[in-house]
C-alpha positions, -999 to +999 in steps of 0.1 A: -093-342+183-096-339+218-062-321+217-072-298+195-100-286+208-084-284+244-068-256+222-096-231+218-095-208+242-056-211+250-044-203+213-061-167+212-062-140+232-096-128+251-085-095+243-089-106+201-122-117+211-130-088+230-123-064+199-145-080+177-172-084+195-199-058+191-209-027+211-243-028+233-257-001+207-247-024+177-279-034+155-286-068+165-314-075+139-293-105+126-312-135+112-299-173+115-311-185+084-299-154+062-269-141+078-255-170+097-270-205+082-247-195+051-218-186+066-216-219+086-228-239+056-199-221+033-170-227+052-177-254+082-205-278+073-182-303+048-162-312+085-188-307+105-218-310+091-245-339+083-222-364+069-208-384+099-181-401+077-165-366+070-175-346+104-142-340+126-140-337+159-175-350+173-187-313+162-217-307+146-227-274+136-258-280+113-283-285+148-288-260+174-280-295+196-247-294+180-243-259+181-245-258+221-229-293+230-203-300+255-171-316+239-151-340+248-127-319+257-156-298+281-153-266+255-185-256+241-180-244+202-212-213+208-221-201+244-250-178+239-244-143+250-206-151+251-185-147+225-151-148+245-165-184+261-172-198+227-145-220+209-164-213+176-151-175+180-114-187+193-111-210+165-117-190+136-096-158+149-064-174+164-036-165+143-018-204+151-024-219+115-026-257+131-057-244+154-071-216+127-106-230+117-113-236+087-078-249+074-059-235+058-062-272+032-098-267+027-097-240+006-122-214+029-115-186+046-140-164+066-139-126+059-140-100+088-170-095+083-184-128+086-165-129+114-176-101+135-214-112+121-207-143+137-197-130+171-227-103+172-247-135+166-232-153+198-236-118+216-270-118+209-282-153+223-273-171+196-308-176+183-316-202+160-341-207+134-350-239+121-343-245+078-374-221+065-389-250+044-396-264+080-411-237+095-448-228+100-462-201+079-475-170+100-489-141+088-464-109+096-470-083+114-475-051+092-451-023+098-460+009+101-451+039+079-448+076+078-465+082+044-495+061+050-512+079+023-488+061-002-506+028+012-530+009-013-527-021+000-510-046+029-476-054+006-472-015+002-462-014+040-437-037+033-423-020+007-426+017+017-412+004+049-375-009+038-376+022+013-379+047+043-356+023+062-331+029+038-342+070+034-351+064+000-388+081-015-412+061-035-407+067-073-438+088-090-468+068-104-458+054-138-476+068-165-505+040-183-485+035-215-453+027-196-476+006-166-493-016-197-460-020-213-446-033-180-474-054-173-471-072-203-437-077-206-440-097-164-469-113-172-464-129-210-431-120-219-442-098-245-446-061-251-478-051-256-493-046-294-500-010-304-540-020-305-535-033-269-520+000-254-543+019-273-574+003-260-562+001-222-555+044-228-590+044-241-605+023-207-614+048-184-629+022-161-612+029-128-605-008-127-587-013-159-557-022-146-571-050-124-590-064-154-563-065-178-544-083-149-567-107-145-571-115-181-534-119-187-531-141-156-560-161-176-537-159-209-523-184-230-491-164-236-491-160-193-489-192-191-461-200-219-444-173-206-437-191-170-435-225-188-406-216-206-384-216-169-398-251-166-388-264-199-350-247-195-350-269-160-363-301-176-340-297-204-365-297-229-357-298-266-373-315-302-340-330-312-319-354-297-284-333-292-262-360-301-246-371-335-270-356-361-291-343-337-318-356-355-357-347-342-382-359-316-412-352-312-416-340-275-441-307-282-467-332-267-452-330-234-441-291-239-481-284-244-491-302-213-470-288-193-483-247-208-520-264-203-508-275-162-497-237-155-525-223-176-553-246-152-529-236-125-522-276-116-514-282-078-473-282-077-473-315-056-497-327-088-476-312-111-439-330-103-456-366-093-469-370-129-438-358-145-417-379-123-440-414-121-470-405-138-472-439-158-469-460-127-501-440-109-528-463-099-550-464-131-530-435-150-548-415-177-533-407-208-525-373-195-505-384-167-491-412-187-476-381-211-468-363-188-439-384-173-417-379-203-404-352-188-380-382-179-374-387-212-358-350-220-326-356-218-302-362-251-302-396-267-275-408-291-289-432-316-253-429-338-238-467-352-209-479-326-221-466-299-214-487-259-253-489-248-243-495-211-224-464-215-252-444-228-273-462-203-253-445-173-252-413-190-291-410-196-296-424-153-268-399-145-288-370-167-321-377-149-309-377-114-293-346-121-323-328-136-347-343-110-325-332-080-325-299-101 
């Protein structure tokens, strides 16, 4: 390996770097973790990644350590601001098939434009940003407008921002049937009855809207409504899939998991008494029910059946769904 990155710099041209790399007037608003992260995790984290039984060549590209390391061989895979100096860059553009990164075995193979994305990254510092799950929550900094008039509130500048960004206008105010309609159909689900969108018409309360927001937010049918994704990720079901598919009875579980989002549980609350709720200190029958979301998955109870076999299958099922 220390051959073959002596190779970097000597199996492509400076010229081939110099052509992608970009102009000084280029846009240079790239993000790490949206434009880059996913473009190094596609096509280069399997080799050189977090697994150190599969990572190649003593590179690591999932750290900024990694990133920036001298190699063996002295090359350094990203020099900020240097796109020409970077192995990264002379790897994935040299046209010699033995040094072309990633193989041509692995079954990857970067586009230009993840290419020249890749260099304008380099060109610009190569800044990195840590995994966004790690990172401290800040509040943004609003951006200004041209039609501040349009602005009702803080998200609006947001919004009205990428619209003009992108020279696009605002659409006109909906009209209140249409807005109740689509208010209904986000928040439960459901279009609205005729007596519903007759009485909000009828409200002339300027805060209608807000009202009938916050009571459908307080809804039963709200709350159904968002527990439905969490059952179709739990596998949820009242038979038992296999054989006859005869019936269970899990609606006990179903309904404590609508009455969690309707009392708006805590999340970390929420998955610790699905996952172990019978083995919490003192566990109430609530949280005792609750951990049968362990217990979604199919179940064969058909004559002649291996049970070790069905054993592995059900473990297999739940690791699956959990790490779901």
């Amino acid at each position: 390996m220390k051959i073959f990155y002596s190779h970097f710099l000597a199996s492509v041209g400076a010229a081939i770097i110099a052509s992608i790399a970009p102009p000084a007037s280029a846009d240079s608003t790239l993000q790490f973790n949206r434009d880059i992260r996913p473009i190094l995790s596609n096509n280069c984290f399997f080799c050189h990644g977090p697994d150190t039984k599969k990572r190649k060549g003593g590179l690591r590209l999932d750290t900024q350590e990694g990133l920036l390391a001298t190699l063996e061989s002295g090359q350094r895979a990203v020099v900020p601001g240097d796109p020409q100096a970077s192995s990264l860059m002379a790897r994935i553009t040299t046209d010699d098939a033995d040094d072309r990164m990633p193989p041509a075995d692995h079954g990857k193979t970067l586009t230009s434009k993840e290419v020249e994305r890749l260099a304008q990254w380099i060109a610009d510092g190569a800044l990195w940003e840590e995994h966004w799950s790690f990172q401290t929550i800040s509040r943004p900094e609003i951006p200004a407008v041209t039609r501040a008039d349009w602005i009702r509130n803080p998200i609006d500048n947001f919004v009205l921002a990428r619209l003009e960004s992108q020279g696009i206008a605002p659409s006109p105010n909906a009209d209140r049937r249409t807005l109740v309609r689509r208010l209904y159909l986000d928040l439960t689900g459901l279009p609205p009855t005729i007596a519903e969108v007759n009485s909000f018409l009828a409200d002339q309360d300027p805060a209608a809207y807000d009202h009938l927001v916050e009571s459908l937010l307080a809804s039963t049918e709200h709350a159904e409504h968002m527990t439905r994704y969490w059952l179709d990720a739990a596998r949820y079901s009242d038979t038992n899939g296999y054989h006859i598919d005869n019936e269970r009875y899990m609606w006990p579980w179903r309904d404590w998991v609508i009455k969690a989002f309707k009392d708006n549980k805590p999340f970390d609350e929420f998955t610790i008494e699905q996952l172990a709720g019978d083995l919490l200190p003192e566990a109430t029958r609530d949280q005792k029910l609750a951990s049968g979301f362990n217990r979604n998955h199919m179940i064969n109870f058909e004559g002649g059946i291996i049970p070790e076999e069905y054993r592995i299958q059900y473990v297999m099922d739940r690791v699956d769904t959990t790490g779901t």
